[in-house]
N, C-alpha and C positions, 0 to 999 in steps of 0.2 A: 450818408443821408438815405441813401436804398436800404440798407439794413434795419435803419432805424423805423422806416416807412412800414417792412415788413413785419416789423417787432409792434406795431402800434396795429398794425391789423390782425397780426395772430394774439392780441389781447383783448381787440373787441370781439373776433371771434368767441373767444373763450367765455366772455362774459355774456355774448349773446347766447351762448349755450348752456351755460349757466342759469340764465333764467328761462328757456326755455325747459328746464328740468323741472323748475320747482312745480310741484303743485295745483292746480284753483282751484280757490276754495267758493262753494256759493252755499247762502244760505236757501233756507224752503219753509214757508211757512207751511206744514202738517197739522193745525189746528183741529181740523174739523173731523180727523183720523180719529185722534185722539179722546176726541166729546169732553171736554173738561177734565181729563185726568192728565195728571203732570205725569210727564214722559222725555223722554228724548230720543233723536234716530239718527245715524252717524252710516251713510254709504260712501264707498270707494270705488272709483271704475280704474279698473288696470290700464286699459290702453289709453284712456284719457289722461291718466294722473290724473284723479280730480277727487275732491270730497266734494260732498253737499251734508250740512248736519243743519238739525233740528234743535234749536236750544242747543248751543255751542256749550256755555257752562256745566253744562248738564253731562252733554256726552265727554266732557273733564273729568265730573263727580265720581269716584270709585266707591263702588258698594259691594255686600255679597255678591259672586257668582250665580249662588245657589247651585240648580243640576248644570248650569252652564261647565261648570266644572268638570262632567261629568269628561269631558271631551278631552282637558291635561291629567284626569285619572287613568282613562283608558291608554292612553301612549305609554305613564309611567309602568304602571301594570304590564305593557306586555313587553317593556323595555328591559324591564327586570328581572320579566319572566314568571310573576305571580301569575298570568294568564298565560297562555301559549300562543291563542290563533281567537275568531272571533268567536269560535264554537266551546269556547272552555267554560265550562261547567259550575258554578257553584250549587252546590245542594242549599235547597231552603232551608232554615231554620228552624221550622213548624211553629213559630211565632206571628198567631193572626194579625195583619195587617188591616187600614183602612179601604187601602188598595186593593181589590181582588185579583188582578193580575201580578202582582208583589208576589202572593201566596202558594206559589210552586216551584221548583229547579229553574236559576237560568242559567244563560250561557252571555258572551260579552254583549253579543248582535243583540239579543232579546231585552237586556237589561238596562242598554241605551234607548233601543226604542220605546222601553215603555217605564222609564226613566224610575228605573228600583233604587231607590236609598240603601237597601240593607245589601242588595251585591255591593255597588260600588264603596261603600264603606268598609266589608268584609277585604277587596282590593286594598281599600287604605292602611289596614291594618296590618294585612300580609308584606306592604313594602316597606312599613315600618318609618318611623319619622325621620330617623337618619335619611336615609334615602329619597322622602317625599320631599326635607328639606334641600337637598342636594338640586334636585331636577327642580323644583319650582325655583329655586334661584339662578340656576343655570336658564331657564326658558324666561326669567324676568317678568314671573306673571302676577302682575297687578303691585300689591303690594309688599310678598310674597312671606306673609307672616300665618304660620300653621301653628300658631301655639294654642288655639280655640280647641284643641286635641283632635290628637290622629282621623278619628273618622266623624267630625263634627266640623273644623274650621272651618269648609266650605257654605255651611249652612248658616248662616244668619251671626255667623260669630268671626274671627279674625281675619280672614284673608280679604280683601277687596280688589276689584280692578274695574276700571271705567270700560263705556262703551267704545271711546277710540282704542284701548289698549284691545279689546275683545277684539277688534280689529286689524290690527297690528299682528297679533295672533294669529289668527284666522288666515292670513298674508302669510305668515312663515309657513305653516303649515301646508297652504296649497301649493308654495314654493320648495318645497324640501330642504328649511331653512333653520330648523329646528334640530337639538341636539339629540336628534334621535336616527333609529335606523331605516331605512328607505323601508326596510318589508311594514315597521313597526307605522310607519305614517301613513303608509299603502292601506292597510288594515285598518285604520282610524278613518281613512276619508272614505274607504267601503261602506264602515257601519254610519256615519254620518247622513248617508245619502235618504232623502224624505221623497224626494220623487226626479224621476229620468220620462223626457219626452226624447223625440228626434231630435225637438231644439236647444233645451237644455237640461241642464241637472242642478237641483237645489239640494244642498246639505245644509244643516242646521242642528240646534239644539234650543230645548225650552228652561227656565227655570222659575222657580218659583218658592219664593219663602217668605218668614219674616225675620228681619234683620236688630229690630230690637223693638220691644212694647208698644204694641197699637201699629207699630210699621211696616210693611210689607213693600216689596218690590215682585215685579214679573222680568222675565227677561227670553229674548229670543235672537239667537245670533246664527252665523254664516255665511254660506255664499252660492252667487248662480253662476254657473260654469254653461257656456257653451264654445261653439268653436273658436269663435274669433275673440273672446272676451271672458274677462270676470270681473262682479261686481261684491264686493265684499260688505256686509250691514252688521249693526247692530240696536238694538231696542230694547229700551229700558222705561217701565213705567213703576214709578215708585209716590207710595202712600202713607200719611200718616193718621189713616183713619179707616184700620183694618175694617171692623165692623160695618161700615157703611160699601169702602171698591174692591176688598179681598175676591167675592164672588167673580165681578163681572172681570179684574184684571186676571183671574186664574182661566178664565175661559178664554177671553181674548188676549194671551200675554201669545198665540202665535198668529192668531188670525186678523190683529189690528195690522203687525208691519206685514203680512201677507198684503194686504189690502193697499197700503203703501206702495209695493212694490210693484203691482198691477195697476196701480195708478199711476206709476213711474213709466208701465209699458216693460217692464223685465220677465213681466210672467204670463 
């Protein structure tokens, strides 16, 4: 009878620990972030376990990347060894760009922050599909289809992933959870970093394209690191009426969930 007594308590235990693991979820109405354009926002607090999303469906929906990509380019790249360090080099092309900052030599660090399609595709190229297929099915990112061609799936053509999976992400990576090498994720969350207080550090990335005729999507993902915590985001606002939100989602595809965020009290 003692045994069995014990056996019934080391099971509610368990199950009480059990659900103390899972997750809460809450939602948040972000409405007024937003101003009328369809969006979605998808945060995770580490020490809490907790999501809070925005339009749940939404942060489901998988869409292009766009330069959000740019962040499993740079791991693969220097995983392989196309890059070396965050100081390597590509020579420009001397093919004028829209961009004016595009139109000179960069380097890994330069070319994330000021987010060059034509490096990071020159990356694409040099690791070759074999291998880009290899690590993007190995890393499980999104839906991990690169047949849109070598240095183009990311942009508005085959690859897609939601804003929970950009999360998820984001989570392996701060964790050293990813199949890559400690120096290799060292060096990705260096060039990542957008700004360092005393209190915390925000890394992130922006993107921005169109995903198919009249459509466009914005996208801005990452996370805020301080000592005691991380809070993991993503944001997605996607339109089927370029002509009219293209402008205003390209300028605010980082300064709406900015805005979010300090509303949250994270920043």
């Amino acid at each position: 009878m003692l045994t069995r007594t014990f056996l019934l308590l080391f099971l509610l235990l368990c199950s009480c620990a059990s659900l103390a693991a899972q997750p809460r979820e809450s939602g948040r109405d972000l409405s007024s972030y937003f101003r009328g354009l369809n969006g979605a926002f998808v945060l995770y607090d580490q020490e809490a376990n907790s999501w809070m999303r925005y339009n749940p469906e939404r942060c489901r929906t998988r869409y292009s990347p766009a330069s959000t990509f740019k962040i499993p380019n740079s791991l693969i790249g220097l995983e392989t060894g196309v890059v070396s360090d965050k100081h390597s080099i590509i020579p420009w092309d001397s093919l004028h760009r829209s961009v004016e900052t595009w139109n000179q030599d960069h380097d890994l660090q330069s070319a994330i922050a000021n987010s060059v399609v034509w490096y990071y595709q020159e990356v694409a190229r040099r690791v070759g599909e074999k291998r880009m297929k290899e690590f993007v099915e190995k890393i499980g990112y999104g839906n991990m289809d690169i047949s849109g061609g070598i240095d183009r799936f990311w942009l508005g053509s085959t690859i897609e992933i939601s804003a929970d999976e950009q999360v998820d992400f984001l989570r392996r990576l701060s964790g050293n959870a990813l199949p890559f090498s400690a120096r290799t994720m060292d060096i990705v969350r260096d060039i990542l970093i957008l700004e360092k207080t005393d209190r915390s550090t925000l890394r992130g990335k922006t993107g921005f394209t169109d995903f198919k005729e009249g459509h466009v999507i914005s996208w801005f993902v990452g996370y805020i690191e301080t000592q005691q915590n991380r809070w993991f985001f993503a944001c997605n606002v996607v339109s089927d009426n370029a002509g009219r939100d293209s402008e205003v989602m390209f300028k605010e595809r980082k300064e709406l969930p900015l805005r979010i965020l300090r509303g949250l009290g994270l920043l």
